[in-house]
Structure formats: structure tokens, C-alpha cells
BAZAZA-262228 format. One line per 3 residues: number of its first residue (from 1); their letters; for each residue x, y, z of N, C-alpha, C, O. Coordinates in nm, 3 decimals. Last residue first. Layout:
<atoms>
NUM = A = X,Y,Z,X,Y,Z,X,Y,Z,X,Y,Z  ...
</atoms>
This chain:
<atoms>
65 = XXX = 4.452,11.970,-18.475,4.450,12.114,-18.502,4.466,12.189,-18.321,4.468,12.311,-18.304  4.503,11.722,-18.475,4.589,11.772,-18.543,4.560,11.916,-18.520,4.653,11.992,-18.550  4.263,11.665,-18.239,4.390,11.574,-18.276,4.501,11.665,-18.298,4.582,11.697,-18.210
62 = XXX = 4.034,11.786,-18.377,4.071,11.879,-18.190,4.206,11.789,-18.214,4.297,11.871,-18.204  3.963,11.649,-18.599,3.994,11.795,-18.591,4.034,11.839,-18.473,4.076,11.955,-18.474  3.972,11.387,-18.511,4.109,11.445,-18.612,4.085,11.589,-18.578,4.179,11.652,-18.530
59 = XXX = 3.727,11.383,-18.327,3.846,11.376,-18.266,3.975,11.393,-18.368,4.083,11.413,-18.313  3.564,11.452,-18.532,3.573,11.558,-18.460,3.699,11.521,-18.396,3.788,11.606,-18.398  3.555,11.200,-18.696,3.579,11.355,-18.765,3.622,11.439,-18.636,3.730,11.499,-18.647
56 = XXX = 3.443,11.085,-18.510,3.610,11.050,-18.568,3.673,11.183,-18.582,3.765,11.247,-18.532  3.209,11.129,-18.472,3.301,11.133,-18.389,3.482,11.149,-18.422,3.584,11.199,-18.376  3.157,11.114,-18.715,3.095,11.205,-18.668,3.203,11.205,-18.565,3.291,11.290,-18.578
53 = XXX = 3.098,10.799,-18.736,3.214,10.875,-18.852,3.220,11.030,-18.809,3.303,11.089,-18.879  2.933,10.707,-18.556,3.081,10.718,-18.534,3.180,10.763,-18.677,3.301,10.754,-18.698  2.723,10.841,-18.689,2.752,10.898,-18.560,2.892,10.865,-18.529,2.970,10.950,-18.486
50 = XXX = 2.742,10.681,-18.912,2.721,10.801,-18.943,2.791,10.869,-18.786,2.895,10.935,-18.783  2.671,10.458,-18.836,2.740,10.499,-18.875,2.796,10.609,-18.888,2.918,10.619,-18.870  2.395,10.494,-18.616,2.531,10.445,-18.567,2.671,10.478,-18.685,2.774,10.520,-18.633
47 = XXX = 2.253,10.538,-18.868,2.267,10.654,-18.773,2.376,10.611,-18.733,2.477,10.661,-18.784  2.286,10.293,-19.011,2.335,10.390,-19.084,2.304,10.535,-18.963,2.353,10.641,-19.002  2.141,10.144,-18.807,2.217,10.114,-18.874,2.315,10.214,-18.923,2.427,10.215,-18.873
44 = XXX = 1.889,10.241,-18.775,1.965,10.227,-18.701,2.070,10.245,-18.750,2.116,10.360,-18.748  1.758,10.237,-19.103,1.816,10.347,-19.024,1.886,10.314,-18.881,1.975,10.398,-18.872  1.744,9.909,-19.076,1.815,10.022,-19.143,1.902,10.115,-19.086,2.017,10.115,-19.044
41 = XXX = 1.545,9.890,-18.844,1.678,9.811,-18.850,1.810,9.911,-18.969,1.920,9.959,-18.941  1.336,10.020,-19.006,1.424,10.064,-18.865,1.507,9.956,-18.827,1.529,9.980,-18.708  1.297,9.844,-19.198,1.346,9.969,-19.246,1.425,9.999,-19.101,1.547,10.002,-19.087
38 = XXX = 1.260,9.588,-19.094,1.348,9.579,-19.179,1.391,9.746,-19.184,1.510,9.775,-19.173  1.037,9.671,-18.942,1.111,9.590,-18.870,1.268,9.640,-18.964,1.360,9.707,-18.916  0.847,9.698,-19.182,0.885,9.808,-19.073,1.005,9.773,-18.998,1.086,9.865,-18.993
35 = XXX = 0.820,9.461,-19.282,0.876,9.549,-19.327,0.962,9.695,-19.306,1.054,9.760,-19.355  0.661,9.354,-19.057,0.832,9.269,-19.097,0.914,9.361,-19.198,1.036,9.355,-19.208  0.435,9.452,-19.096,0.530,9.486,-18.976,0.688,9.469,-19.016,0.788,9.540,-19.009
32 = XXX = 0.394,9.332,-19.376,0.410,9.524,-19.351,0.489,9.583,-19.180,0.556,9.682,-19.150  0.340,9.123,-19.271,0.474,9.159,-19.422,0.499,9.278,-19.375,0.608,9.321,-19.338  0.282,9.037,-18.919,0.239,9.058,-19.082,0.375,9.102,-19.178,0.492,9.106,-19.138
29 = XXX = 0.336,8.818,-18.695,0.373,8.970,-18.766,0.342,8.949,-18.920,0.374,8.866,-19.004  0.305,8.637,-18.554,0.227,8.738,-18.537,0.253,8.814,-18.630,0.166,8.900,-18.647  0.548,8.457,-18.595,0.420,8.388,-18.640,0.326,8.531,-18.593,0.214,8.485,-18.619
26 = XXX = 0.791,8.623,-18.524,0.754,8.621,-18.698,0.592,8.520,-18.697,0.527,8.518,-18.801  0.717,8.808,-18.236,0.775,8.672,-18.332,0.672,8.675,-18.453,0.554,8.706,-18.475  0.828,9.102,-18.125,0.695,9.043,-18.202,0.727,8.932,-18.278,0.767,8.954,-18.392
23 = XXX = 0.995,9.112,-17.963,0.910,9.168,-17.937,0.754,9.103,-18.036,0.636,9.077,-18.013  1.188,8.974,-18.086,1.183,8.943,-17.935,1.063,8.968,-17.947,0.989,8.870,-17.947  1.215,9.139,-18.364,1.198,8.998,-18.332,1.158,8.934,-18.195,1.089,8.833,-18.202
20 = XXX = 1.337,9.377,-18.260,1.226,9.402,-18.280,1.137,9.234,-18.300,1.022,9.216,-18.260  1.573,9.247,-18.142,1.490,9.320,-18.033,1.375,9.330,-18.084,1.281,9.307,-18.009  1.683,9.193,-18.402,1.640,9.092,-18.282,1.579,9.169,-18.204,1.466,9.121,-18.211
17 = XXX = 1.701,9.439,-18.519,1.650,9.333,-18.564,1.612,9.227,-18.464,1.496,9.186,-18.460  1.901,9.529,-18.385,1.733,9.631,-18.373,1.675,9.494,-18.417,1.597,9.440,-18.339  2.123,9.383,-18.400,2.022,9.406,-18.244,1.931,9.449,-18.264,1.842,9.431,-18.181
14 = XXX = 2.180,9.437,-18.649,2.153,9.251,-18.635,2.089,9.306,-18.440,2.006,9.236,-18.382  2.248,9.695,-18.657,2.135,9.672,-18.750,2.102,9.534,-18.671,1.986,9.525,-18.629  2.461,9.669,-18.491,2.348,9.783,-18.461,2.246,9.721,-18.566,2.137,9.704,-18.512
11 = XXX = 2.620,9.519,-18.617,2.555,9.489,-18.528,2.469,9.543,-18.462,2.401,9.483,-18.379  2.641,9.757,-18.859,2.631,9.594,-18.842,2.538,9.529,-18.742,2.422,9.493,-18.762  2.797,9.928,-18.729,2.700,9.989,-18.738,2.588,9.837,-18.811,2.466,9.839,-18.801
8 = XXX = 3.037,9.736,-18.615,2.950,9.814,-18.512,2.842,9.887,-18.604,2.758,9.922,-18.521  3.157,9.694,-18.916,3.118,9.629,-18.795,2.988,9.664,-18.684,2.873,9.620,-18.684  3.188,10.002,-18.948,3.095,9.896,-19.031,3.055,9.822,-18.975,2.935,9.826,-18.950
5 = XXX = 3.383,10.071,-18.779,3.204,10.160,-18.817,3.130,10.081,-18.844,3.019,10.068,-18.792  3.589,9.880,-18.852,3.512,9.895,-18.741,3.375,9.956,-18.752,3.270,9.893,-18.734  3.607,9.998,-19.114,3.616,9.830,-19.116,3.526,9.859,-19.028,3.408,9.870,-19.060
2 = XX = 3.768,10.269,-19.025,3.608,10.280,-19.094,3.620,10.110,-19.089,3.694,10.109,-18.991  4.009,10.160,-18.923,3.912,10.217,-18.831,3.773,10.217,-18.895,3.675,10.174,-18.835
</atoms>
């Protein structure tokens, strides 16, 4: 199941990335955008994780308890 998180928090990073790419092609964008680009691709990333490890958690605890 965590494999999956990964996956999906993955492709959460490879969509912010293209969306933010759509929006501003690499011949306009400076280092410091492309940098920006790179960090919020990040944090996407690791929120989506985080959120479905969040979920999990909660569905074992209402699960077993």
C-alpha cells in the first residue's frame, strides 16, 4: 500500500510539473522561476503523501478499533 503513496505522490509531483510547464514554457522562464516550479512540484508531492498516509492512518484506527 505505502509503494502506492509513492506512486501517486509521484505523479502528483510529474502533474504540478507539467501544469506549471503548460503555463510557462521553458523558453520564457528564468532559473529562479524553474526553481520555483521545482520547489512547488515538491511540496505537492510530499502533501499528497503525507495526506494519503493520513488517511490510512485513520481508516486502521476506525478498522481495528
Amino acid at each position: 500500500m505505502k509503494i502506492w503513496f509513492i506512486l501517486l505522490s509521484l505523479l502528483a509531483m510529474a502533474a504540478t510539473w507539467f501544469w506549471g510547464n503548460y503555463r510557462h514554457p521553458q523558453a520564457r522562464a528564468s532559473f529562479g522561476q524553474r526553481m520555483k516550479l521545482l520547489s512547488r512540484s515538491l511540496i505537492a508531492g510530499v502533501i499528497v503523501y503525507f495526506a494519503l498516509m493520513s488517511a490510512a492512518l485513520l481508516f486502521l484506527m476506525v478498522k481495528t478499533g
